[in-house]
N, C-alpha and C positions, 0 to 999 in steps of 0.2 A: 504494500500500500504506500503511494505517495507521502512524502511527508508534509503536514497542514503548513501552512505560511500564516504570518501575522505581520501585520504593513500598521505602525501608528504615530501618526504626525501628532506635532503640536504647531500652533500659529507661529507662524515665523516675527521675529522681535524687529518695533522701532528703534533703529540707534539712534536716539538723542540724546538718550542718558545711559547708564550704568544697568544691570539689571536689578529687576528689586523683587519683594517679596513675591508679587501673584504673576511674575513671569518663572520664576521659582517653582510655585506650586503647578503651573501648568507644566512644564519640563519632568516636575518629579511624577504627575499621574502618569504620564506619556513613559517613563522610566520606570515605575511599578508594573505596570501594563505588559511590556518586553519583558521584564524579568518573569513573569509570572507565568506569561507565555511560552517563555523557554524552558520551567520547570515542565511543562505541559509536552515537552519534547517539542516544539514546534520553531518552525525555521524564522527567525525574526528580524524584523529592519523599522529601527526607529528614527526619522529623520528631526531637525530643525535646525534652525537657522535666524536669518535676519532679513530684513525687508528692509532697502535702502534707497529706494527711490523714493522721487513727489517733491508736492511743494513744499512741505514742513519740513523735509531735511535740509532743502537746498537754502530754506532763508536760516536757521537754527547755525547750516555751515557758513551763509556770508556772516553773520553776527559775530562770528568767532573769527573772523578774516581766515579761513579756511575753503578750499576747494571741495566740492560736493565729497568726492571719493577718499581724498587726503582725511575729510571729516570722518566718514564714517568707517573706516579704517582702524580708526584711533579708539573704536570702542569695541569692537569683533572680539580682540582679547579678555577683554573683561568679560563677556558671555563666556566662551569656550574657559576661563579659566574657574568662573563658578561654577560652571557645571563641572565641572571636573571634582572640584571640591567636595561637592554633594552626590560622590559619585552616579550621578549620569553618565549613563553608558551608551550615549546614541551611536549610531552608525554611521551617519551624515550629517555633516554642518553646510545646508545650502545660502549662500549669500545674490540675492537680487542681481548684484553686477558683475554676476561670473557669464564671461561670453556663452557659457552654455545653454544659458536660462535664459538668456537674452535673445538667440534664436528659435529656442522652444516657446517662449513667450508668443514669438513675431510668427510663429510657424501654427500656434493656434487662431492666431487673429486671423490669418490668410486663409482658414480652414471653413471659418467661419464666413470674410468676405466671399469666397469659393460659392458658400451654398445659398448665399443671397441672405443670409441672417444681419447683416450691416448696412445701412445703407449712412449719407452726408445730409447732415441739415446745422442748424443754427440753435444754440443752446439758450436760452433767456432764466436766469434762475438765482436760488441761492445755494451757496457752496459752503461747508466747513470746512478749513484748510488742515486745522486741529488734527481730523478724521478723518480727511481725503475723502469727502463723501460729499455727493448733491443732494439735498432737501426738496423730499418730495411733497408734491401741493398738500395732501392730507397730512405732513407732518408740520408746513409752515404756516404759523397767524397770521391771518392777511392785517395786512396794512404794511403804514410806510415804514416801519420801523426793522432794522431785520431782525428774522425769526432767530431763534435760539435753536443750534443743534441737536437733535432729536435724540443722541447718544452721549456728549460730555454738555451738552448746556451750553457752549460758549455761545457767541456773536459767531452768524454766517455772514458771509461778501454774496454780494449781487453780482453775478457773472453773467456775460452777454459775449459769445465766442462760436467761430463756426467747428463743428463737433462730429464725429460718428458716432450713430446710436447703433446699441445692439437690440431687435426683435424682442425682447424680453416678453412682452406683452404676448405674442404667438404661443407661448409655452406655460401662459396661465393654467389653463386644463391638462396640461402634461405636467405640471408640476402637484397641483391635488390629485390626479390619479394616481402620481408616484407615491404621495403620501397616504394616499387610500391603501395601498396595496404592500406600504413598507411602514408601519404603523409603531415599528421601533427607531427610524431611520435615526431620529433625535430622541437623544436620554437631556436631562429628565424629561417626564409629560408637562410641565406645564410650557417648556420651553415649545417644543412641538407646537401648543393650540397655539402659545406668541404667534408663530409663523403663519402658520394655517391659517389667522383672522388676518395677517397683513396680506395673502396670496388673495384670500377670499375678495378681501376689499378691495382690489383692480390693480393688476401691475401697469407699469407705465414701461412705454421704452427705454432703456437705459443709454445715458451717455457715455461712452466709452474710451474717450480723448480728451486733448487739453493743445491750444496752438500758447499758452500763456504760460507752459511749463517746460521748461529745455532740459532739467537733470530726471531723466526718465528714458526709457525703451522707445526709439523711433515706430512709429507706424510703418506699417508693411507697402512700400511705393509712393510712403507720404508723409517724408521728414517731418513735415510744418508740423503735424500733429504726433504728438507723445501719446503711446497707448497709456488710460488711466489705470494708476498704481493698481488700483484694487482688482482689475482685470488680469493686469501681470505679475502683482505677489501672489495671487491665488494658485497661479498655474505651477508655482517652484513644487506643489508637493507632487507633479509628476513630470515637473524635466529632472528633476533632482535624481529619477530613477530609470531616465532613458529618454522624454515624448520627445519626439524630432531629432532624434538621433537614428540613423537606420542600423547604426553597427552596437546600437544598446537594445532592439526591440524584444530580445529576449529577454531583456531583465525587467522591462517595463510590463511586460506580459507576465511575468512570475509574481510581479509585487503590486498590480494594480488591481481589481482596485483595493482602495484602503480599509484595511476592517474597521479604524477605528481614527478619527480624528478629534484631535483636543481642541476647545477655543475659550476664551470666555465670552460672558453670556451678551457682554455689548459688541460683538461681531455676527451675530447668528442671522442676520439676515444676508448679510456676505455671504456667508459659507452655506446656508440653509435653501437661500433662493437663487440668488445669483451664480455662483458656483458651480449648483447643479444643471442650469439653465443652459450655462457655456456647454457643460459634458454632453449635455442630450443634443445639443444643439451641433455638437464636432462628433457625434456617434460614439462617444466613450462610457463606460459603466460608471455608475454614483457609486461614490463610496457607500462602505457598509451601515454605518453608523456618525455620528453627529454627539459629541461627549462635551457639553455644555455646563461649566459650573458657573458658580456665583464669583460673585468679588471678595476680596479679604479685606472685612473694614478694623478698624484701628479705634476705639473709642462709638462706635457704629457708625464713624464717616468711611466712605472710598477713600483706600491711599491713595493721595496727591500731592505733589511737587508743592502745589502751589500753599497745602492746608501745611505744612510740612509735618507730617506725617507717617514718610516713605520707610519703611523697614530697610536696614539694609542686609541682606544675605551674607556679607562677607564677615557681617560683625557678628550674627548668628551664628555663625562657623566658627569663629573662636572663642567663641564662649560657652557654646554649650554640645559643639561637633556636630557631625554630619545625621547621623541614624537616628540623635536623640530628635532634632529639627525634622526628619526625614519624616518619622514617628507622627510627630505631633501634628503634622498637617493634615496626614493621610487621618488619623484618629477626630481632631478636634473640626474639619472643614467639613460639613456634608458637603456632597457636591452638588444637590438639587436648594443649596439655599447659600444666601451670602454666609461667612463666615466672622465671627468675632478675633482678632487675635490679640493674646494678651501674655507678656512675659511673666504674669503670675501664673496662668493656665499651665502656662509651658513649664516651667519649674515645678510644680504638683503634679506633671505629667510623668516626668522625669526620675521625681522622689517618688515617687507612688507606684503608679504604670513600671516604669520599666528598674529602677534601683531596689524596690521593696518587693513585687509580685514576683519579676520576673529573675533580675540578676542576684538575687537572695537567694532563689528558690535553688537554682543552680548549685549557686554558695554551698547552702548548707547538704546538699546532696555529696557535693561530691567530697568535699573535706569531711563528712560524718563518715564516708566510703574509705577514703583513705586512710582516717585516721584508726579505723579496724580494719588496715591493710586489704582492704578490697579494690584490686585494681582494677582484673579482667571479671565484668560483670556478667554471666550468660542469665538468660532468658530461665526463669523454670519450667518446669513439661506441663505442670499444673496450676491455674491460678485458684487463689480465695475467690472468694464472691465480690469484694469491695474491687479487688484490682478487677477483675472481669467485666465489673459495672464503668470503673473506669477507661477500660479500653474501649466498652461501647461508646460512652460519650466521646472519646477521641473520633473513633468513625462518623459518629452527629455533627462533631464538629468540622470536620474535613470539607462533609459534604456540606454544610450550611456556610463556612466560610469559601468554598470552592462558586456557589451560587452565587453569593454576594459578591465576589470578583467578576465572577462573567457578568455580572450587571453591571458593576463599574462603582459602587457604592463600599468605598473602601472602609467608611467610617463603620458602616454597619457589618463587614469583614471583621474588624479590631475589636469593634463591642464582643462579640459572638466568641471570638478566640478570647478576648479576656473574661468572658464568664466562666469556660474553660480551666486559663492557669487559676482561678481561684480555687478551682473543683480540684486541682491537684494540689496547691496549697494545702488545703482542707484534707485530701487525702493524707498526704505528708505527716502536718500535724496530728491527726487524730490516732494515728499509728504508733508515732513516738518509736522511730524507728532507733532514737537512742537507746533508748530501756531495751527494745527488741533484740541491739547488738550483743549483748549480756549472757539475756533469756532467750533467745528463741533465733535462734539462727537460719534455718531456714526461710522465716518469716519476714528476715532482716534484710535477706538476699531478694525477697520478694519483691517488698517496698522498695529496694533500690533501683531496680530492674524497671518496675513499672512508674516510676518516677523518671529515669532516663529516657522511658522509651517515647511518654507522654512530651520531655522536651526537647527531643527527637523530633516528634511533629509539628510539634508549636515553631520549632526553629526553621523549615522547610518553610511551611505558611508564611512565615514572617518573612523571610531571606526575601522577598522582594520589595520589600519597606524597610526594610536594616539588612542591608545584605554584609557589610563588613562586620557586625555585633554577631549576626546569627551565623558568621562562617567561625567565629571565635568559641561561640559557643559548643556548633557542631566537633570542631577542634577537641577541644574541650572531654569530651564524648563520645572521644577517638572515631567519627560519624564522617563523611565526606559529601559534597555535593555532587551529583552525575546530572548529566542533562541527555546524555542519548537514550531515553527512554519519556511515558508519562509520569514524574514522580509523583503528580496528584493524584494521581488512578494507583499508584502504588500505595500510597497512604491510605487511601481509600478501605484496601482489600487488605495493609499488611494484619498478621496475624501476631505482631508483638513477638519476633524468634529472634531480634537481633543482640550483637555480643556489646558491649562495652567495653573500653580501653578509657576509663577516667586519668586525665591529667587537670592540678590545681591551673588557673589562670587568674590572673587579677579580675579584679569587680569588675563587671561588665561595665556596670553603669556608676559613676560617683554624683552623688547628690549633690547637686548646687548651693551654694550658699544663699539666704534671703536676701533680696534687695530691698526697691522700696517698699514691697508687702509690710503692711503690718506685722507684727511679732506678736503683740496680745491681745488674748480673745477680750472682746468688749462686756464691758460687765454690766448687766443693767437688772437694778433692783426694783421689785414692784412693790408699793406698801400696799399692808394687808387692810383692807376694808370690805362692807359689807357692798353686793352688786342687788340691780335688780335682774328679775327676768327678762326687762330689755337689753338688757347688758348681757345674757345667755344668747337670746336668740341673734344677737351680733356673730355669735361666734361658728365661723363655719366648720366640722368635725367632718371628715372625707375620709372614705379609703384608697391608698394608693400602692402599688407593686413596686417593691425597692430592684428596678434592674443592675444598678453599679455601685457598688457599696466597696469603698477603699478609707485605709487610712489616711490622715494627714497630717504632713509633716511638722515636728515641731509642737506637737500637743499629745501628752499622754491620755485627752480623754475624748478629740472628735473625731465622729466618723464621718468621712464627705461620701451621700446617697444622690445619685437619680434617679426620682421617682417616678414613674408614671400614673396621672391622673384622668386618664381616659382623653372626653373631650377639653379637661382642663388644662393636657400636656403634657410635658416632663419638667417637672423643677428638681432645681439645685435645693438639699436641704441637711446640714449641717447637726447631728446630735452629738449629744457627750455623752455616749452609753460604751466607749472603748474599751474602758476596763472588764465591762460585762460581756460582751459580743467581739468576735471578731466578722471581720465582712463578710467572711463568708457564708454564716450562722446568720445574715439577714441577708444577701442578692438573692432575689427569685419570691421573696417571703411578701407578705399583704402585713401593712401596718394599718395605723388611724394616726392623722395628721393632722391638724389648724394650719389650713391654708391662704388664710384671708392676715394674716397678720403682716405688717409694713418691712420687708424684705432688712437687714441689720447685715451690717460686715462682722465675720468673725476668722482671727487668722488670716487676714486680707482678702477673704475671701464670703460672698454674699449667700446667704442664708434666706431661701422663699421658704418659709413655713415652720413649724416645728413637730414634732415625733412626741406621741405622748408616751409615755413611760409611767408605769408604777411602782411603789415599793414593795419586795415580798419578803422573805422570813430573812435574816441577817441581815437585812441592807443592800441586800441585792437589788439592782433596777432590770425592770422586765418591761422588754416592750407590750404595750398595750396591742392587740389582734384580733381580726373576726374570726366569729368561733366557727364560719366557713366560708371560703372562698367567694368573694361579692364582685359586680364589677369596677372596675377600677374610676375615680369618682364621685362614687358614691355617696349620698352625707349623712350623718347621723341625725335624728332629729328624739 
């Protein structure tokens, strides 16, 4: 059987500035993607690059008394050098003004005049230069004034220039049937209906050129006009792998079309409507899929130059490396919504997530192993019931995080696997494989085995999100990586028979020091007085399912939960019942909450609600529970 291919772009970058955080995140999806695909045994090709034509670079390069090319030159480094940092492993760095792209560009525009899709007329309009985009009538406010850019808001120019338009408007109905009939083509769905309502509502013919732009791709027999940027950076993701080349058609045939392209969510009518338009229009296949995330806001603004605001990637690199960053985008970003980012997040991600669940868990494994000289671990012929239960749950989770990949929903991949290490946590602990090594030696060999084998597959899953953490691990585990085969199908079906070779390595993960976080928890005293039953009925009483329950750091008594509330959501909600519970002993469990009380920092960190608790015989605190199963929401009355 042939071997599958996976082909996955990401947008190619304006150079006007340095990279920053959400050209970052789009690189690292587009880089999880390939890797993931290659545990999959499948032949892979990740492109990206730079888009360096149009008007905003050419005036961005006179400002700086700089030549268009001389300019953009001077920043190509600094991409290629952050990705490298954050090991991105692409295969291709395509840049706009390579003569190759330049004739493949001009070789689709000809392809296009060829079939009569182009014809010369006169443009009257308004323009964003910002965006290299025209302002179409139903997006601009009539009057004198000009309209604001439909995608950053700036001020558009009133442009009046002779122009080719491309047919767009012909391939209205060809473009809803294609969505009728490819009803995944764009993840997420609401991105999809975006498009669907702008297609519905009437395309117009699109201008294709520019006589008022000189640093850009000559038109095909008509210097005077420059084909427009957005027509010819679209087409890099397949000159980049042969189109108009005759002595590449083999390879453009192997890798076309794309299973998967990355954008964010303010290009998706480029790449959604436009893009496809060209392909049907030159007889080419549409790509497979359409991988749309949100923006990463900063305080819940868009990062902007202008808010200053900008993350910068390289100062994330040394301060807290590559996997731990890697991590937390993939975990904390969904991709069907904007994202909050916060170096407080990131830091409890850090301590928690990966220094306490995961590179601990390791820890105390393999130093309890060692230190009653167990080096070569084998598998036993027979398991207990509890390791058996847990090998099933290894297979649940294989397949539930293998789902959530091939959907593209990485955050909910990491939830899923970290419900997981908790469950081996909990195995771990509750065995006390210390006492075991004494008393009961077979049973000692058990836990160690089935604790290995568990982060054995946590470390595969992961390796395309921390690929140099979990090759350490693997190390570690005397385990290796293969790619000529399906390793996810292998995990799937293994039977838990493999050997172990434990060697110590240092912490995987070192916790951060606090920053500006706060350091203590807020203490707020209530004086005791008598209420009425209007003051009852204020108080809202809910049940909700604790999904993520971890410690945090820097407090011996809170535990940080996300709960969910049905239609009320998920909140963040912070108890001190630590000393009584560990996380584990509450993820997956139904509590009663006050939901309605005015959100409070604790540990620098925000607190929606509170966890009733009661007291029972010693001083013990016992969480309050329904005595069965209700839905999530719920309220007491």
């Amino acid at each position: 059987m042939a071997q599958k291919k996976f082909y996955v772009t990401t947008p190619i970058y304006y150079v006007t500035a340095k990279p920053h955080l959400g050209s970052l995140y789009s690189t690292l999806l587009a880089d999880v993607l390939k890797r993931w695909h290659r545990l999959k045994g499948e032949k892979t090709f990740f492109l990206t690059g730079t888009d360096e034509h149009g008007q905003k670079i050419a005036q961005a390069a006179q400002q700086v008394g700089k030549e268009p090319k001389a300019f953009v030159d001077s920043f190509v480094p600094a991409y290629k050098s952050a990705w490298q940092m954050f090991d991105i492993n692409y295969d291709y760095f395509v840049r706009t003004t390579d003569d190759y792209h330049k004739k493949g560009a001009q070789y689709l525009v000809q392809q296009l005049l060829d079939k009569g899709d182009i014809y010369k007329d006169s443009y009257e309009g308004w323009y964003c230069v910002s965006c290299e985009t025209f302002v179409t009538e139903k997006d601009a406010q009539k009057g004198t004034v000009a309209p604001p850019c439909p995608s950053c808001g700036r001020p558009t120019i009133e442009v009046s220039e002779e122009t080719y338009f491309f047919k767009l408007s012909a391939y209205q109905e060809k473009l809803l049937e294609f969505y009728r009939e490819n009803p995944n083509f764009v993840a997420p769905k609401e991105r999809m209906n975006e498009m669907l309502s702008f297609v519905q509502a009437g395309l117009k013919d699109l201008s294709i050129s520019r006589t008022t732009v000189q640093w850009g791709i000559p038109f095909p027999n008509d210097p005077k006009h420059i084909i427009y940027v957005w027509v010819e950076a679209l087409t890099n993701y397949i000159t980049a792998i042969g189109y108009g080349q005759p002595n590449k058609q083999k390879e453009f045939d192997l890798w076309w079309p794309a299973d998967v392209q990355i954008l964010g969510k303010d290009i998706i009518r480029f790449h959604g409507v436009f893009w496809p338009a060209f392909l049907m229009a030159a007889g080419l296949e549409l790509p497979k899929r359409l991988l749309v995330h949100g923006w990463i806001k900063i305080d819940k603004q868009k990062m902007s130059k202008s808010l200053g605001n900008v993350v910068d990637p390289v100062e994330l690199h040394a301060r807290y490396g590559t996997d731990a960053v890697r991590y937390y985008l993939c975990r904390q970003m969904a991709i069907n919504q904007d994202g909050d980012f916060s170096i407080g997040d990131l830091e409890q991600r850090i301590s928690s997530d990966l220094a306490n669940d995961l590179g601990n868990l390791l820890n105390r494994v393999v130093t309890l192993a060692l230190k009653n000289n167990l080096v070569a671990v084998d598998a036993p012929k027979t398991w207990s019931e509890a390791s058996i239960n847990l090998r099933d749950e290894s297979w649940n989770v294989v397949e539930d995080f293998a789902n959530h990949m091939d959907d593209c929903m990485f955050h909910l991949a990491l939830t899923r696997l970290w419900e997981f290490i908790h469950k081996v946590n909990a195995y771990f602990h509750a065995h006390e494989p210390w006492k075991l090594a004494q008393k009961d030696q077979k049973l000692f060999l058990e836990v160690i085995s089935a604790t290995c084998h568990s982060l054995r597959d946590i470390a595969h899953l992961l390796w395309p999100v921390m690929p140099k953490k979990m090759e350490q691990l693997l190390f570690s585990l005397g385990q290796n990586l293969e790619f000529n085969h399906d390793t996810i199908e292998d995990l799937d079906l293994c039977t838990w028979h493999h050997q172990f070779k434990l060697t110590q390595i240092p912490a995987l993960f070192e916790k951060p020091e606090p920053t500006k976080e706060e350091i203590m928890e807020e203490k707020v005293t209530v004086p005791e007085s008598h209420i009425t039953i209007d003051d009852v009925t204020k108080v809202e009483l809910r049940i909700g399912t604790i999904t993520e329950c971890e410690t945090v750091e820097k407090s011996n008594k809170l535990l940080r939960m996300q709960v969910d509330f049905g239609d009320l959501g998920v909140r963040q909600i912070l108890a001190g019942v630590r000393e009584y519970y560990q996380p584990a002993d509450l993820a997956g469990k139904q509590a009663v909450f006050v939901t309605n009380l005015k959100p409070r920092k604790m540990m620098g960190m925000e607190s929606q609600g509170m966890m009733l608790v009661t007291d029972s015989e010693g001083g013990k605190k016992r969480v309050v529970q329904p005595s069965e199963k209700a839905p999530n929401g719920s309220r007491l009355s």
